[in-house]
ZAROKOL-857263 format. One record per residue (C-alpha): residue in one letter; chain; x, y, z. Coordinates in pm, 1 decimal. Each point is the difference from the previous one (the first is absolute). Example, Ala and Ser with C-alpha at 12.3 -4.5 7.8 and 13.67 -1.06 7.14 Angstrom:
<pts>
+----+----+----------+----------+----------+
! aa ! ch !        u !        v !        w !
+----+----+----------+----------+----------+
!  A !  A !   1230.0 !   -450.0 !    780.0 !
!  S !  A !    137.0 !    344.0 !    -66.0 !
+----+----+----------+----------+----------+
</pts>
This chain:
<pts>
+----+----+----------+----------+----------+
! aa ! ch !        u !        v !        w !
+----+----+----------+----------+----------+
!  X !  A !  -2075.9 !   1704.1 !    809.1 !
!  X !  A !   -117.1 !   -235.1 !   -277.0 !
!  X !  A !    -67.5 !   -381.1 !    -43.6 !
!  X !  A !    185.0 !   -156.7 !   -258.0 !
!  X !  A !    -92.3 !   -370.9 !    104.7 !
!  X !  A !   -342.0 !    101.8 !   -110.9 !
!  X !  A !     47.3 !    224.0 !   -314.8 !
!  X !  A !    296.6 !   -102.2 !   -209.0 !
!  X !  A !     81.2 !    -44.6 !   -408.1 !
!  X !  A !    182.2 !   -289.0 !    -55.2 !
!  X !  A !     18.7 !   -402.4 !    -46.3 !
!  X !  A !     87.7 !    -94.2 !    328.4 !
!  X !  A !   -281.3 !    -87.2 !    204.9 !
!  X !  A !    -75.7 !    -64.5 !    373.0 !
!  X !  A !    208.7 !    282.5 !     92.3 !
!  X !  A !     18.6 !    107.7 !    387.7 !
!  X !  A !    207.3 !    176.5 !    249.6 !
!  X !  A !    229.1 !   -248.2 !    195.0 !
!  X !  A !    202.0 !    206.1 !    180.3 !
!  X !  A !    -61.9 !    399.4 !     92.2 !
!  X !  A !    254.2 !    276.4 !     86.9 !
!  X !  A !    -54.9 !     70.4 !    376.1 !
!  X !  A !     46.5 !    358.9 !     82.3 !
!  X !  A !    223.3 !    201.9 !    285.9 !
!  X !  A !    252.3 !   -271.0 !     18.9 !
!  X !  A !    416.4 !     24.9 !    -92.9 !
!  X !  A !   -123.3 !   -178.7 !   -341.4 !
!  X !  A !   -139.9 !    226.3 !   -340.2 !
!  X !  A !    -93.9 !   -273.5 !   -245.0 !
!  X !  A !    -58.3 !   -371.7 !   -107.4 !
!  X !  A !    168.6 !   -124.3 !   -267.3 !
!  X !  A !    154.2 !   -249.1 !   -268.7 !
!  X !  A !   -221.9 !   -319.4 !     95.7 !
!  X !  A !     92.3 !   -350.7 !   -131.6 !
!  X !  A !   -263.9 !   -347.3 !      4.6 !
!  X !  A !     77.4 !   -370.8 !     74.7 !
!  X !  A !   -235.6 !   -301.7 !     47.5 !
!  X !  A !     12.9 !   -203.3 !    267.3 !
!  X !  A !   -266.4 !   -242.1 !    -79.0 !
!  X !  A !   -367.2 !     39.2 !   -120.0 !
!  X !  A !   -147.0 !    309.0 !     84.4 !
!  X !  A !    297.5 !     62.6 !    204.7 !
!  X !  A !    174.0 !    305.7 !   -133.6 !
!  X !  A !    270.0 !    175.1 !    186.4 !
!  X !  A !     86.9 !    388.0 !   -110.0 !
!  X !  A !    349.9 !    209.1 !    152.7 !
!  X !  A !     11.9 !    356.8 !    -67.8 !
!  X !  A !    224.5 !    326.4 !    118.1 !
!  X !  A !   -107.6 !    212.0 !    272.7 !
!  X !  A !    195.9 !    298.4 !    -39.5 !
!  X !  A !    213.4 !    197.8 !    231.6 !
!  X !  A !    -51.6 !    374.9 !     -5.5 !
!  X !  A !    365.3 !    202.7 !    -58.0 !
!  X !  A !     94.5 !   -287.0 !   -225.2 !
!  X !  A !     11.2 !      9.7 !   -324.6 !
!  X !  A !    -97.5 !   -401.3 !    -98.4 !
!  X !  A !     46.3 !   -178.0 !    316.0 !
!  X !  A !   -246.5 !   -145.9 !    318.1 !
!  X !  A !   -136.3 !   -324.8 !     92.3 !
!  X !  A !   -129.1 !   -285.7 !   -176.4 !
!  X !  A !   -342.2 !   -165.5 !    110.3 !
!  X !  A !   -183.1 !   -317.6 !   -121.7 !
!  X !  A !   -389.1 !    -25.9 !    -26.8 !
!  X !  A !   -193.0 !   -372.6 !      2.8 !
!  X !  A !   -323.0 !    -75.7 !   -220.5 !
!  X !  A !   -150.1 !   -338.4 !     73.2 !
!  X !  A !   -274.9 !     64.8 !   -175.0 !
!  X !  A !    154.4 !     50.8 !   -336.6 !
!  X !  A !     16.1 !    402.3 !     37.9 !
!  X !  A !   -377.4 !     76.2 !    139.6 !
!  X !  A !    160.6 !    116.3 !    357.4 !
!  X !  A !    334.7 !     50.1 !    123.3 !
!  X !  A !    219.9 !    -82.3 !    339.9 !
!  X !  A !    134.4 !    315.6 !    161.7 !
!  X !  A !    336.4 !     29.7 !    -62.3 !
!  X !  A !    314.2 !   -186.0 !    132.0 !
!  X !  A !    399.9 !    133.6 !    -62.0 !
!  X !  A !    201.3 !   -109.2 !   -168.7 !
!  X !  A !    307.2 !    227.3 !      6.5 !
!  X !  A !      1.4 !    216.8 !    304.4 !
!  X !  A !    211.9 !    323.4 !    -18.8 !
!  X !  A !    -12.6 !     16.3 !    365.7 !
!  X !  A !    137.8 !   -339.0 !     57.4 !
!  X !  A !    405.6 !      9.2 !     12.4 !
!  X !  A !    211.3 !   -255.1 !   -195.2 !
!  X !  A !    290.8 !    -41.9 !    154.2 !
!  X !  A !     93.8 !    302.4 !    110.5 !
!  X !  A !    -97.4 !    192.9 !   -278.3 !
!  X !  A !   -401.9 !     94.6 !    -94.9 !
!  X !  A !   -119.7 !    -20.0 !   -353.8 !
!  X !  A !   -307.1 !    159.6 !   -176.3 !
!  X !  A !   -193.7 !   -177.9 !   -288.9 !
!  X !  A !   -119.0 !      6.8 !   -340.4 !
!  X !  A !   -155.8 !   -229.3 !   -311.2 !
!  X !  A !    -95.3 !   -309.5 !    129.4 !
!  X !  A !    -31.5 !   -304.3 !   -227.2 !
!  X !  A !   -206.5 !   -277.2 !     99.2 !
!  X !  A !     87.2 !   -381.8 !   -115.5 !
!  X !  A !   -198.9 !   -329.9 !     31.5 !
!  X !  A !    250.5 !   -290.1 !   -136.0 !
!  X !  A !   -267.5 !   -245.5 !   -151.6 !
!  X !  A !    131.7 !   -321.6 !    193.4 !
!  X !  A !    105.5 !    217.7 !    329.9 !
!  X !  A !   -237.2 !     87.5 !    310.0 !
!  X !  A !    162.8 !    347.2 !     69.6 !
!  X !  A !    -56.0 !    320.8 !   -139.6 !
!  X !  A !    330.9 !    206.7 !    -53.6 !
!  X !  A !    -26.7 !    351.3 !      4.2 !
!  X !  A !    309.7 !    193.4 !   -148.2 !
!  X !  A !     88.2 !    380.0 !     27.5 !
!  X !  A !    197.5 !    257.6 !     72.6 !
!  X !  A !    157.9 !    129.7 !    252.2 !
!  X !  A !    235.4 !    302.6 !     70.5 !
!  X !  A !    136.6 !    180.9 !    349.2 !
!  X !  A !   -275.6 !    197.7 !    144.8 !
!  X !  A !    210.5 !    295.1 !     24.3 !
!  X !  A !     26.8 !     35.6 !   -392.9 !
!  X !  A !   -283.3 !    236.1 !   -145.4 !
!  X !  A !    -41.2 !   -250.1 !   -315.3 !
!  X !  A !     50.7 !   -347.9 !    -85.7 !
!  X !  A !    248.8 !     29.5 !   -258.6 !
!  X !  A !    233.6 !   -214.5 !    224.1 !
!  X !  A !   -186.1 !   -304.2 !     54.1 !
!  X !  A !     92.4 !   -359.1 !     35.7 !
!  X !  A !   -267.3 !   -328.2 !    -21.4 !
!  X !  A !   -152.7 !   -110.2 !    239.9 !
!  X !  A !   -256.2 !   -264.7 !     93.7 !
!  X !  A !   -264.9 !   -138.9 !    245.8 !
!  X !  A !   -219.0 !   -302.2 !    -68.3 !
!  X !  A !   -352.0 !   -130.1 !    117.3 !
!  X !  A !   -106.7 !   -365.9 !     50.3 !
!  X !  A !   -324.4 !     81.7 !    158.7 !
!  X !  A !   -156.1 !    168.6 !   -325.7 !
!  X !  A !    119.2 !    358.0 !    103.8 !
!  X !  A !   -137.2 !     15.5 !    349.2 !
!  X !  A !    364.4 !     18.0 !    128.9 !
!  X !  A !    338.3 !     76.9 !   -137.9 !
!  X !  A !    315.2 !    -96.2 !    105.8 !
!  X !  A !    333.7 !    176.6 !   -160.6 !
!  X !  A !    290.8 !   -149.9 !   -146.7 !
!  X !  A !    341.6 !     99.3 !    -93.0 !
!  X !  A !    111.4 !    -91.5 !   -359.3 !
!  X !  A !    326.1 !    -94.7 !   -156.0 !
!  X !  A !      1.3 !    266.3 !   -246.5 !
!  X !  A !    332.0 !     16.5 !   -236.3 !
!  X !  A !    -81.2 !    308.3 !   -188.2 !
!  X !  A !    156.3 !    268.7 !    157.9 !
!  X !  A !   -167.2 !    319.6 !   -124.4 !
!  X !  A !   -277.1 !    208.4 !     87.4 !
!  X !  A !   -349.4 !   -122.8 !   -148.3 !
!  X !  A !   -343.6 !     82.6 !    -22.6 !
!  X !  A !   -306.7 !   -257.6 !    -31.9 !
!  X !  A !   -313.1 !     15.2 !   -136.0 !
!  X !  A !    -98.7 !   -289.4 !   -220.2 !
!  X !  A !   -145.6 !   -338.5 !     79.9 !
!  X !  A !    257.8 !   -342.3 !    -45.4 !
!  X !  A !      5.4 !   -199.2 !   -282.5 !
!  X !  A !     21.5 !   -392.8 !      3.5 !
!  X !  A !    155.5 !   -220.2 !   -275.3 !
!  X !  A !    134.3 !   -316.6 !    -16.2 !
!  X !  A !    300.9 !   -119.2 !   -189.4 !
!  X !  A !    116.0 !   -361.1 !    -38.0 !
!  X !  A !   -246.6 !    -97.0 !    309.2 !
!  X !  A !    191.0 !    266.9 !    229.2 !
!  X !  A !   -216.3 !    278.8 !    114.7 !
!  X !  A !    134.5 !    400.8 !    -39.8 !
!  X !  A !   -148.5 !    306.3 !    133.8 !
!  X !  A !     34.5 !    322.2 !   -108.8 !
!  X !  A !    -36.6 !    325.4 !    142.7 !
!  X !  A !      1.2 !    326.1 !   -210.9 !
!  X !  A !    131.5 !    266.7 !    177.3 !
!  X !  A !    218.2 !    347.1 !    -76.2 !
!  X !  A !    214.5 !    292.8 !     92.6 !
!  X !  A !    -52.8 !    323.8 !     34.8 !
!  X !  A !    385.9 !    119.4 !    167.3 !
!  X !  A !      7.7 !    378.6 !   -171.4 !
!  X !  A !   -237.8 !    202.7 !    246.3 !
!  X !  A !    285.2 !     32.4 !    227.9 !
!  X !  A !    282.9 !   -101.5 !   -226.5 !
!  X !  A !    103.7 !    130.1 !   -336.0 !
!  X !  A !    228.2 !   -334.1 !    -48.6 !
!  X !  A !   -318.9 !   -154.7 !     71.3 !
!  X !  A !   -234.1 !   -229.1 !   -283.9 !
!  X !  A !   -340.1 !    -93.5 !    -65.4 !
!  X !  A !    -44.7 !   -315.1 !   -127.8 !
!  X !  A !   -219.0 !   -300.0 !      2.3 !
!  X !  A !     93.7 !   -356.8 !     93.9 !
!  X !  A !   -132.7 !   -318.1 !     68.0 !
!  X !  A !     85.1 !   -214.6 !    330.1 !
!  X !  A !     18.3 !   -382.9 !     33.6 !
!  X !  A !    -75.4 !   -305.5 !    235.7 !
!  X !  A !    -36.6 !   -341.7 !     27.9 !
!  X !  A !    -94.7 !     -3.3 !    385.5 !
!  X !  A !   -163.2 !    366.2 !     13.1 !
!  X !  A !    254.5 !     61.6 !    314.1 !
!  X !  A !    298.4 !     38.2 !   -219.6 !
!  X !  A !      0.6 !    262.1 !   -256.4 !
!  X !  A !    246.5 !     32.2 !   -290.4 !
!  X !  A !     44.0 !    227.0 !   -291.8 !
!  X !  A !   -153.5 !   -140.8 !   -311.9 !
!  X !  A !     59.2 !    305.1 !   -255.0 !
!  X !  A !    -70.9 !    328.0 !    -61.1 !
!  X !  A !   -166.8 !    182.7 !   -283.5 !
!  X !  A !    163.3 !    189.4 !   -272.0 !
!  X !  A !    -90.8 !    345.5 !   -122.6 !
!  X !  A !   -151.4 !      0.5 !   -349.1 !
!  X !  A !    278.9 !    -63.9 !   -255.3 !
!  X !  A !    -82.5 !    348.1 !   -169.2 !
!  X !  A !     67.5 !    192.2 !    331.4 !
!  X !  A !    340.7 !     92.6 !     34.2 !
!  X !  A !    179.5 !    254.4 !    298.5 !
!  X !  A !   -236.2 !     38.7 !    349.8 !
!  X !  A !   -179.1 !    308.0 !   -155.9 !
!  X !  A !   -168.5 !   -239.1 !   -222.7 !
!  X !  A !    -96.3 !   -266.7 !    198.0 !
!  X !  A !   -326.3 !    -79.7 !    172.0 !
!  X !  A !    -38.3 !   -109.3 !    369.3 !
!  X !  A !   -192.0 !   -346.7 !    -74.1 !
!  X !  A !   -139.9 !   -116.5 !    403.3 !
!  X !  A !   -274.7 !   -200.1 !    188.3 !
!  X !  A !     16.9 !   -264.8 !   -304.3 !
!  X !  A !   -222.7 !   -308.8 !    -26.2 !
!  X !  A !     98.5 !   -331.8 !   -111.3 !
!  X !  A !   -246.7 !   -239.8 !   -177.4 !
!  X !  A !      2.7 !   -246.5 !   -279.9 !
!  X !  A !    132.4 !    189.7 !   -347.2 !
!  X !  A !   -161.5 !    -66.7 !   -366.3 !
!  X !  A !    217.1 !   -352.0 !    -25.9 !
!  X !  A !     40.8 !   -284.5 !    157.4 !
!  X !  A !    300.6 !    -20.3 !    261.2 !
!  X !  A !    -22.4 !    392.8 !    -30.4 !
!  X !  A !    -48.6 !    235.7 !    323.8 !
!  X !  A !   -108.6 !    389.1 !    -11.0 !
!  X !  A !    -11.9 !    262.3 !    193.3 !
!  X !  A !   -149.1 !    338.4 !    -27.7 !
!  X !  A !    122.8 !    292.6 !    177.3 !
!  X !  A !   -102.5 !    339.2 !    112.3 !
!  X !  A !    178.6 !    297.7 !   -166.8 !
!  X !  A !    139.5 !    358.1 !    107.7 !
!  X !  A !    261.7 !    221.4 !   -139.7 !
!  X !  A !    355.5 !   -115.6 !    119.3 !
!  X !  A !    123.2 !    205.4 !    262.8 !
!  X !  A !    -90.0 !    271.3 !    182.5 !
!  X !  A !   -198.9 !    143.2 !   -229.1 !
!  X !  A !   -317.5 !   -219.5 !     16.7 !
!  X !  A !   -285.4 !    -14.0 !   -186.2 !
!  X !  A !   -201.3 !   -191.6 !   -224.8 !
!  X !  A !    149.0 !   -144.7 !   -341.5 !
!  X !  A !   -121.2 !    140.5 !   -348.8 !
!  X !  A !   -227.8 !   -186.9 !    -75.6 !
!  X !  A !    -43.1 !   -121.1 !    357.5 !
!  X !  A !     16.8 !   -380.3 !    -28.8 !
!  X !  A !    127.2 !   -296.0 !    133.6 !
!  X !  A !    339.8 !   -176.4 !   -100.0 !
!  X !  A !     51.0 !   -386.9 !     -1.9 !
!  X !  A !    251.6 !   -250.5 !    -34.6 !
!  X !  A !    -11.1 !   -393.9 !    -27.6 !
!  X !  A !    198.6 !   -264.7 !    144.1 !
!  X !  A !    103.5 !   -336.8 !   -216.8 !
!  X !  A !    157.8 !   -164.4 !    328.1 !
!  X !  A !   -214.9 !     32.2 !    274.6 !
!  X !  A !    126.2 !    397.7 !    116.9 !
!  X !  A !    363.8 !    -43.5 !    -19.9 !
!  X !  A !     26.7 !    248.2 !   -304.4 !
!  X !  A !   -274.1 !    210.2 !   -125.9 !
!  X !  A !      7.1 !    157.8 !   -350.4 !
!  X !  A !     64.8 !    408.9 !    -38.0 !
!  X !  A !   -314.1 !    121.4 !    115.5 !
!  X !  A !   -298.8 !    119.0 !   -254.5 !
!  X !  A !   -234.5 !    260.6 !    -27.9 !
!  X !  A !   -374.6 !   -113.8 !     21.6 !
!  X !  A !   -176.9 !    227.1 !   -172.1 !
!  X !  A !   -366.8 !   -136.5 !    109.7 !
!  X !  A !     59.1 !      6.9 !    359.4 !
!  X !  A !    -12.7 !    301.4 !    159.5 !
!  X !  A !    187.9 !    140.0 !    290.7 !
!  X !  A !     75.8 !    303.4 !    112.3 !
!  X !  A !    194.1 !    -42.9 !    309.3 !
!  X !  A !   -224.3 !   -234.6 !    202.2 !
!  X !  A !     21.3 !   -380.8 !     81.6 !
!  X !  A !   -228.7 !   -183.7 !   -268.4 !
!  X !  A !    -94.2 !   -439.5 !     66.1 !
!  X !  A !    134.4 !   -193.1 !   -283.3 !
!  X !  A !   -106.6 !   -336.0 !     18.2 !
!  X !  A !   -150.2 !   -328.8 !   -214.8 !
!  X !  A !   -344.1 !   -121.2 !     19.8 !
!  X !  A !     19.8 !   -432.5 !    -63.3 !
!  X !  A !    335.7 !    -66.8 !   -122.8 !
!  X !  A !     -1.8 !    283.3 !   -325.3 !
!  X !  A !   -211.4 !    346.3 !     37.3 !
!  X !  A !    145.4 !    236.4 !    114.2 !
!  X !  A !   -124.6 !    297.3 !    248.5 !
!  X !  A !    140.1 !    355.9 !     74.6 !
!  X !  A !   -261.4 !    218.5 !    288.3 !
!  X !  A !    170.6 !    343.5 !    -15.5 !
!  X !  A !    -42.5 !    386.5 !    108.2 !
!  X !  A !   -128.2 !    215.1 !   -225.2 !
!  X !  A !    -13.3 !    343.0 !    -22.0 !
!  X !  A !    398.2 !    245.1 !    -11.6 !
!  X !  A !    306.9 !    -86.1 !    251.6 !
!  X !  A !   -114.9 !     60.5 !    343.7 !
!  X !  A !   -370.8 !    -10.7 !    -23.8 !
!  X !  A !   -109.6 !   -369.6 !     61.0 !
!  X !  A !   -377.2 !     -2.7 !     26.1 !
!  X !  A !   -178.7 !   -224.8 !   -275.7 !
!  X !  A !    127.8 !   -347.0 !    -87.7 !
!  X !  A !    -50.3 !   -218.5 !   -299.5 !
!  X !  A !    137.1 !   -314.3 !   -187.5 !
!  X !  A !     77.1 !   -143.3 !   -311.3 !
!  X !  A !     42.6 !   -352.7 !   -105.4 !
!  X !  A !    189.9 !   -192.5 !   -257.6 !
!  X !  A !    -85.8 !   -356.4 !   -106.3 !
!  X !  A !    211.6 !   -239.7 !   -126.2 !
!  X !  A !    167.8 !     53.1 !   -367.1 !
!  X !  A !   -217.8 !    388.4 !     50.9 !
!  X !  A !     49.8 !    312.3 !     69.4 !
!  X !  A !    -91.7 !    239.5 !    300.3 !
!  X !  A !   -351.1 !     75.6 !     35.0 !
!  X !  A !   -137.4 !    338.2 !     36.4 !
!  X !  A !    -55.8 !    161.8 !    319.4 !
!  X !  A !   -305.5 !    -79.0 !    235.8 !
!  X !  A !    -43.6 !    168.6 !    377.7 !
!  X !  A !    126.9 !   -231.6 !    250.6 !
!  X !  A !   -153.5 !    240.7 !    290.7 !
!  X !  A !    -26.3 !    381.3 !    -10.1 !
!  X !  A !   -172.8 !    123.1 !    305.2 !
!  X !  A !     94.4 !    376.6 !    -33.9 !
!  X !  A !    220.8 !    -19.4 !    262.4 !
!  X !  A !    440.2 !   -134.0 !     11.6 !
!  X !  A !     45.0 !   -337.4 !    -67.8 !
!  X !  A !    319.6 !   -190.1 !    -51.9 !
!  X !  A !    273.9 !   -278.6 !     54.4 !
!  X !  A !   -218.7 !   -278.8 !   -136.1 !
!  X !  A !     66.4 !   -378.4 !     96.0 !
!  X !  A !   -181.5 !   -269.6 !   -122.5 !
!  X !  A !      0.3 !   -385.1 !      9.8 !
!  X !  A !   -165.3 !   -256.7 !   -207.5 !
!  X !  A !   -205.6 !   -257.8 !    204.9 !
!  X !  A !   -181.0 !   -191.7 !   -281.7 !
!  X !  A !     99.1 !     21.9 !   -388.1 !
!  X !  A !    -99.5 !    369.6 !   -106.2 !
!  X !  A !   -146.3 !     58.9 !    380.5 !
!  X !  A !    205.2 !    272.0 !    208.4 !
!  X !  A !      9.2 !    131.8 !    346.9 !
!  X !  A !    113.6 !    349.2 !     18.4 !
!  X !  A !    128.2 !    295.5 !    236.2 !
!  X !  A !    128.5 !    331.4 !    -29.3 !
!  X !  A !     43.7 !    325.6 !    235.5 !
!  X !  A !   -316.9 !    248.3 !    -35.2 !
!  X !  A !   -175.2 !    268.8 !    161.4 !
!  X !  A !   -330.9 !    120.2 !     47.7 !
!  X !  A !     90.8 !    352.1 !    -61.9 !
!  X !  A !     60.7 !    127.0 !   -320.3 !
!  X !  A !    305.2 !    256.8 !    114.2 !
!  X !  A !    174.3 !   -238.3 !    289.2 !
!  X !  A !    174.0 !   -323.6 !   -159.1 !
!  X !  A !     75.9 !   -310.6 !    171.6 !
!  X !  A !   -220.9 !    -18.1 !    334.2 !
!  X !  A !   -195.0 !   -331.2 !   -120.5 !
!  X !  A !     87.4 !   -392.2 !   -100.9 !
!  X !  A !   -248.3 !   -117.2 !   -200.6 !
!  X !  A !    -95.9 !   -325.6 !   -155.0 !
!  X !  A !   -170.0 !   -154.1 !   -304.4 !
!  X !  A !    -43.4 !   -277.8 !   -297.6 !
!  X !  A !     81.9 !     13.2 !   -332.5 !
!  X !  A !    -92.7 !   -211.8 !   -247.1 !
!  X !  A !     71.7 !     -7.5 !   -376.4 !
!  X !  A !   -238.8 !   -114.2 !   -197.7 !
+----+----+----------+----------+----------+
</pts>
């Protein structure tokens, strides 16, 4: 057993354990966190607890810092795979946490599939919401008029257009484990009351790709502002399409940008600079332009060390530093700008360096 909190590489600082595997119970790891802010020094974290016999799915529990991340509330649920709806009982997976700026609730989207299914290739939205800071949650059925299976994993992204507020949600699908009619493909959700959900568009396969042996399963996609103005982006993990798996070569990250707020993307792009080989990465800005990617390094499947790279405005992607390498797993980083260049951040951990995903932990980030 090592200590990671207290001997770590990496740029993120104040790092510490929030949340800790406990052991001999029906549940085999922690997983997939996401962070909102309340208010000052009120941070709120969810995260997976993870059902053993299942492949991705569980609960989903939320942790409360009032004290800006120093100490931590034990936990509260969320989603409760013991707890029936309607007459049917649902396990859990990928929460994503969302503070609207001029609301007093924090909504807390995920996924949720019958508990009888080994995986969560199935899953529908759903949604719970907090007004007391993430002490309590209360769920909520939503009006959602997308019809096929989908998998979360990023956070929302707000614009505005003509004074009217939109919200968008990148999710995908991943319908060929059980089906060989099946797809894989990434798309974007929309809302203008975060209770009803639409389809805004999906995103096409590079234009150079042509029958489904060449294509690329693009997934768990973040959307942030793009190199122009009026322009969105997002950034997606990549895998082989199919059933074969694996990392790209090179393993990198595609993109594709939106001139009309996420209702049509562009054919997607390689990104040659950011690396991924089959892991989620955090694409996001710092301010209004620079843009951040935190990322897994190391071959497909491995997931220990993390690092970044950064790209000003009008530049071009910096090269590599160590985010956090504690010699032990690390991945599924989230992270969430509280002051210009100033992040919170959270990711799944471990503090041994052959068992992955038994630890939440927390830091800051801060470019300079």
């Amino acid at each position: 057993m090592v200590d990671p909190d207290m001997a770590y590489k990496g740029d993120v600082t104040d790092v510490r354990a929030i949340r800790v595997l406990e052991r001999g119970t029906s549940f085999n790891r922690l997983w997939q966190p996401f962070i909102a802010v309340w208010e000052d020094h009120h941070l709120v974290v969810t995260y997976g607890r993870h059902l053993r016999g299942k492949v991705d799915m569980g609960d989903v529990l939320a942790v409360v810092s009032r004290d800006d991340g120093r100490t931590w509330s034990e936990p509260a649920l969320v989603f409760d795979h013991r707890e029936p709806v309607g007459r049917c009982r649902y396990a859990y997976a990928n929460s994503v946490l969302y503070h609207p700026p001029d609301q007093r609730i924090i909504w807390c989207y995920a996924m949720r599939c019958p508990h009888h299914y080994r995986d969560s290739e199935d899953s529908e939205l759903c949604a719970a919401y907090s007004v007391d800071g993430g002490l309590s949650w209360q769920q909520i059925e939503l009006a959602v008029d997308y019809h096929q299976p989908l998998i979360t994993c990023a956070g929302i992204y707000r614009c505005e257009e003509e004074g009217r507020v939109r919200y968008l949600l990148p999710v995908h699908r991943n319908t060929l484990r059980h089906d060989p009619g099946g797809d894989q493909r990434q798309l974007v959700l929309e809302s203008t009351s975060l209770i009803e959900w639409k389809l805004a568009g999906y995103v096409p396969q590079p234009e150079a790709r042509g029958e489904d042996s060449g294509r690329i399963f693009m997934h768990e996609g973040n959307i942030d502002h793009g190199d122009r103005p009026g322009e969105l982006k997002i950034v997606m993990r990549t895998s082989l399409y199919g059933s074969r798996g694996g990392a790209l070569e090179p393993p990198c990250a595609y993109s594709s940008t939106s001139p009309d707020g996420g209702r049509t993307w562009a054919p997607a792009r390689q990104e040659p600079f950011l690396y991924n080989a089959v892991s989620k990465a955090y694409f996001g800005c710092a301010g209004e332009d620079t843009h951040v990617y935190v990322y897994s390094t190391g071959p497909a499947g491995e997931r220990k060390a993390m690092a970044y790279v950064v790209k000003p405005p009008s530049g071009e992607w910096s090269e590599p530093r160590p985010f956090y390498d504690a010699e032990v797993p690390n991945s599924y980083p989230t992270l969430l700008e509280y002051e210009p260049g100033r992040f919170y951040a959270v990711w799944d951990s471990s503090n041994e360096p052959d068992v992955k995903r038994t630890v939440i932990r927390f830091g800051r980030f801060q470019l300079s």
